[in-house]
TIPAGU-284228 format. One line per field, with one value per residue: residue number from 0; z, x, y of N, C-alpha, C in turn; residue in three letters. Coordinates in pm, whole numbers. Atoms other than C-alpha are relative to their C-alpha. Example, Ala and Ser with C-alpha at 12.3 -4.5 7.8 and 13.67 -1.06 7.14 Angstrom:
resi = [0|1]
n.pz = [0|-6]
n.px = [89|-82]
n.py = [-119|-119]
ca.pz = [780|714]
ca.px = [1230|1367]
ca.py = [-450|-106]
c.pz = [0|73]
c.px = [90|-77]
c.py = [120|109]
resn = [ALA|SER]
END
This chain:
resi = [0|1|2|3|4|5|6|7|8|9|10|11|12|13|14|15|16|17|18|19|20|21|22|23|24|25|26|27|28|29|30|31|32|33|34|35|36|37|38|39|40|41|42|43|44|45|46|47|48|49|50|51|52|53|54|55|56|57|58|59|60|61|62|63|64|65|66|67|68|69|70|71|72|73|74|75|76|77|78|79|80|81|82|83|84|85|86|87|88|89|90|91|92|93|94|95|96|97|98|99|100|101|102|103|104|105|106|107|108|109|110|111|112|113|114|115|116|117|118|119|120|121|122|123|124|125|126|127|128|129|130|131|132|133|134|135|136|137|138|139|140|141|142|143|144|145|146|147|148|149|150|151|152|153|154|155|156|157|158|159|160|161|162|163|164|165|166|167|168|169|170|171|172|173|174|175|176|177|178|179|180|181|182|183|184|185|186|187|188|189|190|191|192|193|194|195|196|197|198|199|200|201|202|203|204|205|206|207|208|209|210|211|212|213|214|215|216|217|218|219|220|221|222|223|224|225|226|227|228|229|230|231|232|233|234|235|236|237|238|239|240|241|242|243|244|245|246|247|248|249|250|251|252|253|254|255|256|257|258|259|260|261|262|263|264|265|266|267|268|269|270|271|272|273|274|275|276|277|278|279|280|281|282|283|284|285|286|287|288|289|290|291|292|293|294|295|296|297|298|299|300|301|302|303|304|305|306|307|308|309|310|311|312|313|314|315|316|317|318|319|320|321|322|323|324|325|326|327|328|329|330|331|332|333|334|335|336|337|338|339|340|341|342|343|344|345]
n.pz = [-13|-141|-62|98|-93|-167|26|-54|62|-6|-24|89|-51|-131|64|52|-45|-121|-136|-97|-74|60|117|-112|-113|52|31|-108|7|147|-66|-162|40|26|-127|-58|86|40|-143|10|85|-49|-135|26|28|-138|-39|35|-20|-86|64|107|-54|-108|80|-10|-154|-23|-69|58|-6|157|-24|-130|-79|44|2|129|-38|-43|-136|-45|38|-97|-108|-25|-19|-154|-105|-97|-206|-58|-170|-74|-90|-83|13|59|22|53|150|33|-47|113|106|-15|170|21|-71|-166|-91|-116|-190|1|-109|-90|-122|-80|-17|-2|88|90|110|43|120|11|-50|84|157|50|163|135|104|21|-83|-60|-90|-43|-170|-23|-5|52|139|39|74|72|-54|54|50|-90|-76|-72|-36|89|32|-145|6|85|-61|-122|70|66|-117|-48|139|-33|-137|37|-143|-69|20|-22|-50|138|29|-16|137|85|116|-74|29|159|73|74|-54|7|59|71|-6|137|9|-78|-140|29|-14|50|-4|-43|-131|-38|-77|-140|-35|-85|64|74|115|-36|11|97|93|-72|35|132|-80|-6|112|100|42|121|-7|-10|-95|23|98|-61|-9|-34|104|-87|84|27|126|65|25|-156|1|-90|-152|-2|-114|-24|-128|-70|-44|-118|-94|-114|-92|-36|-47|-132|81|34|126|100|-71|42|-72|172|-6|33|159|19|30|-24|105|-12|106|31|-26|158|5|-69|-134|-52|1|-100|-147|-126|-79|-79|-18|78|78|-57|-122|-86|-104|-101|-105|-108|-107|-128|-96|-95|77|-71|68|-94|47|91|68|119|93|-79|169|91|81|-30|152|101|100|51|-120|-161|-113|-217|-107|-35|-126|-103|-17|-85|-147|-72|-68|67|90|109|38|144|77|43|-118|3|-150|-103|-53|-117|-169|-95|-173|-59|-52|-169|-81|-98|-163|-107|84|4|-9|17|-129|-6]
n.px = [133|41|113|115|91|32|-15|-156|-136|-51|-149|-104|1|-85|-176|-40|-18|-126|51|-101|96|22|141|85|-9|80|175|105|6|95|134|24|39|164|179|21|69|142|17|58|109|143|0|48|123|100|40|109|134|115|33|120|109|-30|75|117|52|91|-41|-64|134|105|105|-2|119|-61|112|-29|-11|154|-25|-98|44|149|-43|-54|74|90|-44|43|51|53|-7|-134|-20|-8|157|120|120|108|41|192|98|28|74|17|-7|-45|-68|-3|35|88|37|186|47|163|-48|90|-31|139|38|60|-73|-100|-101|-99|-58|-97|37|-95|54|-16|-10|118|60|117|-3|103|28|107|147|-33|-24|-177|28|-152|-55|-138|-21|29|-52|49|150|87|-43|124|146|77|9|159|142|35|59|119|93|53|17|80|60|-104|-129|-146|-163|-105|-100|-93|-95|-174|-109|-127|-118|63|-130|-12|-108|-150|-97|-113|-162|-52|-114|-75|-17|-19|148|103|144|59|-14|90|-17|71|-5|-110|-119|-102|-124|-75|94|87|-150|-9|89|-20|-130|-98|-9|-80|-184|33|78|-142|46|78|83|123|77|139|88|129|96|79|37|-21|46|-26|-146|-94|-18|-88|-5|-164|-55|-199|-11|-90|46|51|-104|-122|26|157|78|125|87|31|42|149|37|70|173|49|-24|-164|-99|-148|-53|-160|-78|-133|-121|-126|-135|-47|32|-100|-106|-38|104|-22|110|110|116|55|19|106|-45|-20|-144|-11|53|-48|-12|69|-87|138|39|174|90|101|72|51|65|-7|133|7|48|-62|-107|-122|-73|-53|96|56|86|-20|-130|-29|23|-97|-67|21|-133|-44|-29|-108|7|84|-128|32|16|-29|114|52|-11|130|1|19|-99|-30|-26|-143|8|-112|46|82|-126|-18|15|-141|-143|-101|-95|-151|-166|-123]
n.py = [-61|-26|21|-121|-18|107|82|31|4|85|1|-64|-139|5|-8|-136|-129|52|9|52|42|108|7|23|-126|-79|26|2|-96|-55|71|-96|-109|2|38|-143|-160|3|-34|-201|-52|11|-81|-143|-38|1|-84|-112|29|-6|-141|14|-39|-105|-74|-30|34|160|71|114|95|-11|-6|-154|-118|-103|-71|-65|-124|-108|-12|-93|-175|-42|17|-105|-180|36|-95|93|19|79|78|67|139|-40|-125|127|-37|111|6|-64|71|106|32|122|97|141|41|11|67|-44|98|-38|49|-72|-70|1|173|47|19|110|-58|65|-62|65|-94|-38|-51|-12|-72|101|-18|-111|-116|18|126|58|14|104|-15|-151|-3|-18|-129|-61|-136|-40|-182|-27|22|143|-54|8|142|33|-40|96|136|-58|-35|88|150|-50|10|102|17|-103|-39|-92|-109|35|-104|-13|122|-15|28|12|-42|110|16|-86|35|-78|-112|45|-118|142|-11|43|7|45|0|159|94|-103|78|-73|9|-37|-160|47|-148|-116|24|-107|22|94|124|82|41|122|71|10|65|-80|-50|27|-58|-94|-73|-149|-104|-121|-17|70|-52|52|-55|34|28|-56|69|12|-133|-134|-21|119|-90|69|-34|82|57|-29|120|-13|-71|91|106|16|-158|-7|-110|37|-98|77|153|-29|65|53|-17|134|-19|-15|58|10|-28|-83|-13|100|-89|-57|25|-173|-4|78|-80|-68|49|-90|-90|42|-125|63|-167|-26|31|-127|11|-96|67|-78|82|-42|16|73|115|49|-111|-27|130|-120|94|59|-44|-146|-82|-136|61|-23|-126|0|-14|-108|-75|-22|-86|95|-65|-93|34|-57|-27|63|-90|1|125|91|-61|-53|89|-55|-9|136|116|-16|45|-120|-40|43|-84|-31|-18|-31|131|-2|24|156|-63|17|33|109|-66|58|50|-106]
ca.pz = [-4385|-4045|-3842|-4025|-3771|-3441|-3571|-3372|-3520|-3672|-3598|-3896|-3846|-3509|-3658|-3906|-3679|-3451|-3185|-2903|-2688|-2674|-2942|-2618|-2358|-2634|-2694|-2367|-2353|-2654|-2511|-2169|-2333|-2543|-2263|-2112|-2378|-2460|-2088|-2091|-2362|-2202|-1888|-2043|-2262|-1901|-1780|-2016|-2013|-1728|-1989|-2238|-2230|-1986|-2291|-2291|-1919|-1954|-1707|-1643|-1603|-1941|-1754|-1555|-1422|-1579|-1453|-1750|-1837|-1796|-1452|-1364|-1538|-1296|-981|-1002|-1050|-741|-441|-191|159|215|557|703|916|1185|1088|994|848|859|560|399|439|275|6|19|-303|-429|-190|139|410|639|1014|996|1359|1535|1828|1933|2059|2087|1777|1521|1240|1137|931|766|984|772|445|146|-144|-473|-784|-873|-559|-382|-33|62|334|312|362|291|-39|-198|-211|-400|-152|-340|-385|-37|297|600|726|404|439|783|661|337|535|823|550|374|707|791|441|605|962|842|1236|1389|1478|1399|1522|1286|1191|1316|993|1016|823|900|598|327|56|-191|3|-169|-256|-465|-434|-821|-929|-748|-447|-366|-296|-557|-541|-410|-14|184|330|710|715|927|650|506|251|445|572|247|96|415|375|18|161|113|-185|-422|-521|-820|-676|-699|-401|-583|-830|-588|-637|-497|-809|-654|-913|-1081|-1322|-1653|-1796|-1487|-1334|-1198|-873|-865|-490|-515|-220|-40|94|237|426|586|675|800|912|1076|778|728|447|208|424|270|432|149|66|-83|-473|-434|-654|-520|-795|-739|-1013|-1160|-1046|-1397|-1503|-1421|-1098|-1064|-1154|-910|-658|-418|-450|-210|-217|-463|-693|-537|-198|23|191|549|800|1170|1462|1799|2110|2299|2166|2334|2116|2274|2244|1883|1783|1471|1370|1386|1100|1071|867|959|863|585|419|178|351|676|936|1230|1516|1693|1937|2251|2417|2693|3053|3287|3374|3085|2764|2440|2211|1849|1567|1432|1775|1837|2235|2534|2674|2946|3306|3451|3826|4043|4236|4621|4891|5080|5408|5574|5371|5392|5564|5410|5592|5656]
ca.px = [5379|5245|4982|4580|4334|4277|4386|4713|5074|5207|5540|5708|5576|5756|6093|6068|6022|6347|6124|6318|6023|5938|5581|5390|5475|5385|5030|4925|5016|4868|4548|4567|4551|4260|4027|4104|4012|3704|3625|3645|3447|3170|3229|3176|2866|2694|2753|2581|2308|2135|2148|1894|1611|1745|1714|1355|1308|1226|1271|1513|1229|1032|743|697|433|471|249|108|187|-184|-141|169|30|-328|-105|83|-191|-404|-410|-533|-734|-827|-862|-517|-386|-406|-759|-991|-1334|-1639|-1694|-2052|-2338|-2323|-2501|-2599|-2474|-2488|-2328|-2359|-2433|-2777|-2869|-3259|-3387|-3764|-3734|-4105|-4039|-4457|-4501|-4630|-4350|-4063|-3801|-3498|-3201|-2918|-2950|-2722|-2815|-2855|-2715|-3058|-3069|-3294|-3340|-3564|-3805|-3981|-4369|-4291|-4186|-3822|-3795|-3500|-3256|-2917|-2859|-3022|-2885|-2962|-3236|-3410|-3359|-3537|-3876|-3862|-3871|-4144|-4374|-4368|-4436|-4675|-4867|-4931|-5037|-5318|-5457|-5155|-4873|-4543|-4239|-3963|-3759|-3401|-3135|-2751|-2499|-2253|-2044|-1991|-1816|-1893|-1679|-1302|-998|-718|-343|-188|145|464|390|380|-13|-158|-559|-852|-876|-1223|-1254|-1304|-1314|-992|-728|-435|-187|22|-247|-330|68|81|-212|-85|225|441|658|834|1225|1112|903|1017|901|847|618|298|0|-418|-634|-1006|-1320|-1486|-1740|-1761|-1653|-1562|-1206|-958|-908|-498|-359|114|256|602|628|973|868|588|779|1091|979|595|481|104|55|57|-82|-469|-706|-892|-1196|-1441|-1290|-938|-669|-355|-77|312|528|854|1164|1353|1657|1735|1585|1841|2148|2075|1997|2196|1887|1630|1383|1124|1056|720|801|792|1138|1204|1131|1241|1281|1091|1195|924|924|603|362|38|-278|-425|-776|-780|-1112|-1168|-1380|-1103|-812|-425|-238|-96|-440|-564|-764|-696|-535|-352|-399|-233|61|-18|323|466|417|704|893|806|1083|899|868|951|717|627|605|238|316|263|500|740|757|1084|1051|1332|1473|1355|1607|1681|1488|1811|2115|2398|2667|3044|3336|3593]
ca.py = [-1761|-1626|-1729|-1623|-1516|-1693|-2030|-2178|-2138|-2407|-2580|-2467|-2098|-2151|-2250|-1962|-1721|-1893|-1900|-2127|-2203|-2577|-2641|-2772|-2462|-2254|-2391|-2402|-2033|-1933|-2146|-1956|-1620|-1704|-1805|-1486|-1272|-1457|-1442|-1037|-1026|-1195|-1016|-685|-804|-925|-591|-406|-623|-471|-113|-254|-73|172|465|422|384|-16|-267|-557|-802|-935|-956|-601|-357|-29|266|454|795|946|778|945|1291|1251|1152|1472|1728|1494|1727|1467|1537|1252|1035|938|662|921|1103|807|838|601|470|616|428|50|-38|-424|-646|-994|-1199|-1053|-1239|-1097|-1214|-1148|-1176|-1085|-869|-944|-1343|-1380|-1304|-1565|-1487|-1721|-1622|-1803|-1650|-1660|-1463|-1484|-1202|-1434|-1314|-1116|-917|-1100|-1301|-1542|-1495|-1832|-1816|-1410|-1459|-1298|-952|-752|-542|-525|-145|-110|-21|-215|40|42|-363|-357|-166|-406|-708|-560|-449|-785|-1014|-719|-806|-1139|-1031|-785|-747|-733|-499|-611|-471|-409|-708|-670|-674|-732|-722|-1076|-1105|-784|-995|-692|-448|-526|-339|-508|-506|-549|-570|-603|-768|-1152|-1205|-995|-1011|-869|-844|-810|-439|-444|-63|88|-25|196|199|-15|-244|-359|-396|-609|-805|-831|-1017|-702|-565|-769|-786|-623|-382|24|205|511|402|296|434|436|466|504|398|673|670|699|1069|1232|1335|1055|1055|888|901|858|681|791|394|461|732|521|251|416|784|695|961|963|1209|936|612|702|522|261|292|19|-42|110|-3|-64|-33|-111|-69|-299|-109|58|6|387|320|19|198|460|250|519|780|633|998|950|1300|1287|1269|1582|1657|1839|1552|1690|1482|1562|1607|1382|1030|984|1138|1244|961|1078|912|744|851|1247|1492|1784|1668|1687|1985|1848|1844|2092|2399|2266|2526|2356|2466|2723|2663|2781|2943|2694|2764|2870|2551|2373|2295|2382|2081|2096|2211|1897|1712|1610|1493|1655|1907|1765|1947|2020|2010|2173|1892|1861|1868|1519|1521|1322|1346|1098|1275|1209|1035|1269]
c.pz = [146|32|-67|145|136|-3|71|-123|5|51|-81|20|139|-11|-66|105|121|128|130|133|-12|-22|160|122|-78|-22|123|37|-20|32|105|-69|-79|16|78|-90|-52|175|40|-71|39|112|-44|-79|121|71|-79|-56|30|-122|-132|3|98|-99|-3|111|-35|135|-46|9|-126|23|147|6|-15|57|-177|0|21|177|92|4|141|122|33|-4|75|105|91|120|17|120|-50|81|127|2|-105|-38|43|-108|-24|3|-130|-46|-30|-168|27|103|122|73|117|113|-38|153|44|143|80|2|-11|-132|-157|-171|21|-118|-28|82|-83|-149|-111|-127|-99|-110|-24|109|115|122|3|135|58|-2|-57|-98|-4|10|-54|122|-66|-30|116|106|84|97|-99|-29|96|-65|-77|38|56|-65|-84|115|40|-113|49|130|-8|159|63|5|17|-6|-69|37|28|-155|20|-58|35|-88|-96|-101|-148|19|-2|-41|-40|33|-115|-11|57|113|17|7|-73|-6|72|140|35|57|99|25|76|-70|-62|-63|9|34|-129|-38|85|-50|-145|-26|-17|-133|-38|6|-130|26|36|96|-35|-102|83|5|20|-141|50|-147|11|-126|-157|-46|38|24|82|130|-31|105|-43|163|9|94|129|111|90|69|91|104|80|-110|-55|-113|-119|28|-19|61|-103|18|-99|-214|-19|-47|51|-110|15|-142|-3|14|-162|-5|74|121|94|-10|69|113|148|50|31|-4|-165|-56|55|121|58|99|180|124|126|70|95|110|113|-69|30|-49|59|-70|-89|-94|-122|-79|27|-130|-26|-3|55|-91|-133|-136|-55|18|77|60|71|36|34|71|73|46|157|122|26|42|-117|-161|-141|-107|-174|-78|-27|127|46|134|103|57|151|80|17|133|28|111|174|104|56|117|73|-103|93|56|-60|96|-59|-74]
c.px = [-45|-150|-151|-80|60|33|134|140|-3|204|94|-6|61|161|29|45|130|-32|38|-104|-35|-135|-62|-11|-60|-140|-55|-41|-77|-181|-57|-91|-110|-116|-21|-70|-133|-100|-53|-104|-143|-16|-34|-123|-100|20|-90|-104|-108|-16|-82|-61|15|-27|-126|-78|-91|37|138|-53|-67|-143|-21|-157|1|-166|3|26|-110|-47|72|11|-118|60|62|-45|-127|64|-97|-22|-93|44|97|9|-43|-134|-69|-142|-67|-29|-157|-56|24|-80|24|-8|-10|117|81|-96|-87|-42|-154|-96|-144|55|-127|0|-177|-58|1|109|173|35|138|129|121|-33|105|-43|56|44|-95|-29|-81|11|-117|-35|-80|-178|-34|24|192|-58|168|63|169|-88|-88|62|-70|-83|-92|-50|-95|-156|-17|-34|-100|-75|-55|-57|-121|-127|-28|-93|-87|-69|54|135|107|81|93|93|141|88|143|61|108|124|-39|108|24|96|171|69|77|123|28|117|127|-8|-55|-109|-79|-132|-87|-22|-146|39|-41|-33|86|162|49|42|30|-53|7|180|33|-106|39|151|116|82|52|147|18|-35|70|-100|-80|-120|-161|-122|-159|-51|-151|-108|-58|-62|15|11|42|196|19|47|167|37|205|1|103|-27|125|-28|-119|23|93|1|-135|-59|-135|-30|-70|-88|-147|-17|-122|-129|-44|73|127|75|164|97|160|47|101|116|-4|154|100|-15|159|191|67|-57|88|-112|-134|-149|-41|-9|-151|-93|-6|139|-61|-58|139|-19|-58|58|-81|-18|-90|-100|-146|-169|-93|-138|-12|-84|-48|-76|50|131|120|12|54|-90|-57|-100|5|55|17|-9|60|77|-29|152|-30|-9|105|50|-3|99|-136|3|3|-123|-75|-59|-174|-9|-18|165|107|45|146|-51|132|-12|20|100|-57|-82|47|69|134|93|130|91|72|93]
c.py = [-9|-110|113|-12|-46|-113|-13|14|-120|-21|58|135|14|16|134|114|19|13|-166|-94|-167|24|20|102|125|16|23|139|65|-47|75|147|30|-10|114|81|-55|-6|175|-15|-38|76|132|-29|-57|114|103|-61|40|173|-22|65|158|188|-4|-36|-139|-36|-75|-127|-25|43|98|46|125|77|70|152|54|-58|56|195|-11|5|141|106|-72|66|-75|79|-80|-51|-79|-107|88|112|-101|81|-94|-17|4|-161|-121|-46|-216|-49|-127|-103|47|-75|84|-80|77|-59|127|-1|-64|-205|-22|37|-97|28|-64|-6|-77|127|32|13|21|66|-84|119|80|97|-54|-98|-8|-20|-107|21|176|-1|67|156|35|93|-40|172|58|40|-44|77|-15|-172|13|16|-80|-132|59|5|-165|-92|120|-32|-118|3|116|80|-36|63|-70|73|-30|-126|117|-39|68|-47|-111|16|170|-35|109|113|-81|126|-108|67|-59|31|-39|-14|-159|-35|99|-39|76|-65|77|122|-30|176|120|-53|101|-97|-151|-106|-99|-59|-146|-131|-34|-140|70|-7|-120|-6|44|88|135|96|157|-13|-112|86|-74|43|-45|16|158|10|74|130|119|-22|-141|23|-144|51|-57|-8|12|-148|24|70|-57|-66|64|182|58|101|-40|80|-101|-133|34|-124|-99|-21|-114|-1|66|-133|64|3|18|-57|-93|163|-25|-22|120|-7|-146|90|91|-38|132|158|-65|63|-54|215|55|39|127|-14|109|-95|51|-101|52|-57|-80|-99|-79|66|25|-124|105|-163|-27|53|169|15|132|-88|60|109|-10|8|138|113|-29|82|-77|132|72|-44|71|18|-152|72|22|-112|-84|-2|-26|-169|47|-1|-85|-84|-6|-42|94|67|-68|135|-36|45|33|-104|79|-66|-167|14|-50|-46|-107|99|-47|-14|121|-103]
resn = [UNK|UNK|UNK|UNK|UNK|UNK|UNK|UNK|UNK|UNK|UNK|UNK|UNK|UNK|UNK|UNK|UNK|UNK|UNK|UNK|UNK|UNK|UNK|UNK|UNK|UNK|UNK|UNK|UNK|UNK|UNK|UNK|UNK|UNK|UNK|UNK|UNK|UNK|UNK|UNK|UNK|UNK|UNK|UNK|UNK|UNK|UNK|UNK|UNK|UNK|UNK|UNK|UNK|UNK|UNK|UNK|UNK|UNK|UNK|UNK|UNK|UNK|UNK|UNK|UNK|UNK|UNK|UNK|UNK|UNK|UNK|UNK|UNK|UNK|UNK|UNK|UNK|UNK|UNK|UNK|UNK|UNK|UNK|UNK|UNK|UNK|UNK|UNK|UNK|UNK|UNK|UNK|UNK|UNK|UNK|UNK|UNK|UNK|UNK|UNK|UNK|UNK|UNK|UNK|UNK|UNK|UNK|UNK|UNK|UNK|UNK|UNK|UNK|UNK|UNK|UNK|UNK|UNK|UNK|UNK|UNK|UNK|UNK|UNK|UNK|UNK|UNK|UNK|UNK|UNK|UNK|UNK|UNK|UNK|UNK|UNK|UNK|UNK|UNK|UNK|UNK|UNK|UNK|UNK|UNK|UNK|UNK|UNK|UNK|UNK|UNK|UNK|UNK|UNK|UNK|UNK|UNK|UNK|UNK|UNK|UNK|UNK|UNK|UNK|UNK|UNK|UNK|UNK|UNK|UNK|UNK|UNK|UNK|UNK|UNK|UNK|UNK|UNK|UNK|UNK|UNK|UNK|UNK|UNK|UNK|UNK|UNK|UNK|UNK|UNK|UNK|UNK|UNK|UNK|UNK|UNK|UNK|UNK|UNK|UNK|UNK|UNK|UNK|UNK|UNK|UNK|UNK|UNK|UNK|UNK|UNK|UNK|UNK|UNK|UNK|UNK|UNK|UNK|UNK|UNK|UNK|UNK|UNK|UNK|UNK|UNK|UNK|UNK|UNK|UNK|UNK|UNK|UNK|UNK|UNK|UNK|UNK|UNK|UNK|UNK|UNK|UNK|UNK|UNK|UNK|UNK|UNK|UNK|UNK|UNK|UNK|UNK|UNK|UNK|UNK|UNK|UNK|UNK|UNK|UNK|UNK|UNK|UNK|UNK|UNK|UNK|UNK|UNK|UNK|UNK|UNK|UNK|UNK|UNK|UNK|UNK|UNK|UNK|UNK|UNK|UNK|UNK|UNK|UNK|UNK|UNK|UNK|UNK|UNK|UNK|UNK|UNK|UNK|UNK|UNK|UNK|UNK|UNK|UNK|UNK|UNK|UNK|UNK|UNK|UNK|UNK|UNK|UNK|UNK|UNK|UNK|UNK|UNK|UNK|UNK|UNK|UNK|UNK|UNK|UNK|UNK|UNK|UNK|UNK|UNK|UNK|UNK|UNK|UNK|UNK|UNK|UNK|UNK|UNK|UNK|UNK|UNK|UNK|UNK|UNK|UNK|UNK|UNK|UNK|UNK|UNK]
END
């Protein structure tokens, strides 16, 4: 009787079969070859490990970051002109919340009117002006802040004229934007007012080794009812190409939003371009680009109703500079004789 299953031959099934081999050279054999093949077999179920999930576009992470699809639907029918890294706005007029920090200073030094100088809006809205009483300015800005202060120390000073209380603005801990998901310091970050994209990913402490480039998106607060405003981000292309179309410039309450790479996305890690991405980047022939202020109020060509500008033709003399190229033209001078040349040895 043979050998059943996987169980070793015995010695007698050895003899039968006039097998010649000594017992002990055989076992070790027979031993060898079984560590191999249970060896493959794990080796092929750790490769198709990473294809779990991969049918229903999962991760390989338990704990991921998935955009949703009504984020991915709003991102793709958002037609963004908004302010660029390279066409800044001012941000609209701020509105004073709970826990900003006011400087409250009198311009007129002879006048009889002492005021606490550092102001910290309480929870209800309200600072205290000492002998003045509290008044409410949350949901104020910091002109409407001035007259409510002046009129209240003027309610004390019935016969005489006081000159408008001075009111700035030290800390604004209400003005945040957050960075969520794949990226090592997720959390909300004070707004200083001239931050991008990339600003913030930085400030964020940058992506992840999870994190999937193409799936980054701005989602900006709106209220209750109304359309979504979702902003996609081409990342690589910022980083690696200087491209501003996507580097939006954040405004107070932007969510940041990177995604957990996919399994699909791992698999093909050889396509880099994102489906969202605009192709046709050109190189310029002037790697000195011309000085371009940050802050302007007509939008880059790439924005929606904008016209660029016209090219003007190139003077005589002068080599033409590629479409894209935003630098100044370089001069070609014809060169200018010696006025004592070197004669040659014979």
């Amino acid at each position: 009787m043979g050998p059943v299953g996987g169980t070793m031959p015995r010695r007698s099934h050895l003899r039968q079969a006039g097998v010649g081999m000594p017992t002990g050279t055989w076992q070790r054999r027979w031993r060898t070859g079984n560590m191999l093949g249970r060896l493959r077999g794990s080796a092929a179920a750790l490769a198709l490990l990473p294809l779990v999930g991969c049918t229903t576009g999962g991760t390989m992470f338990p704990n991921d970051h998935r955009l949703l699809p009504a984020a991915r639907e709003v991102a793709a029918a958002t037609r963004p002109g908004d302010p660029r890294e390279l066409c800044k706005q001012p941000v609209e007029a701020f509105f004073v919340q709970p826990g900003d920090v006011l400087l409250l200073e009198v311009i007129d030094l002879g006048a009889d009117v002492r005021l606490p100088a550092d102001q910290t809006v309480m929870v209800d809205g309200t600072i205290d002006l000492g002998q003045y009483g509290r008044i409410v300015v949350a949901g104020m800005t910091i002109e409407q802040i001035e007259v409510a202060v002046t009129t209240a120390v003027q309610a004390l000073h019935p016969g005489e004229v006081i000159k408008p209380i001075n009111v700035r603005l030290n800390v604004a801990e209400s003005a945040v934007y957050y960075v969520l998901g794949e990226v090592n310091a997720p959390g909300s970050y004070p707004l200083i007012g001239r931050e991008t994209v990339l600003d913030a990913i930085c400030a964020a402490g940058g992506l992840s080794d999870r994190a999937s480039e193409c799936q980054i998106i701005v989602s900006r607060p709106t209220p209750p009812g109304s359309c979504r405003i979702v902003l996609p981000v081409c990342y690589d292309r910022i980083v690696q190409l200087g491209d501003t179309t996507t580097n939006y410039q954040i405004r107070p309450g932007d969510r940041i939003f990177v995604g957990t790479r996919t399994c699909l996305e791992a698999l093909a890690f050889w396509k880099r371009d994102c489906d969202h991405c605009p192709d046709g980047a050109r190189a310029c022939r002037c790697t000195v680009p011309a000085a371009v202020t940050p802050y302007c109020c007509v939008g880059e060509p790439h924005a929606q109703g904008v016209v660029p500008p016209a090219v003007l033709p190139a003077p005589e003399g002068e080599l033409t500079p590629a479409p894209d190229a935003a630098g100044p033209s370089v001069s070609v001078q014809p060169p200018t004789p010696m006025a004592g040349r070197v004669r040659a040895r014979r």
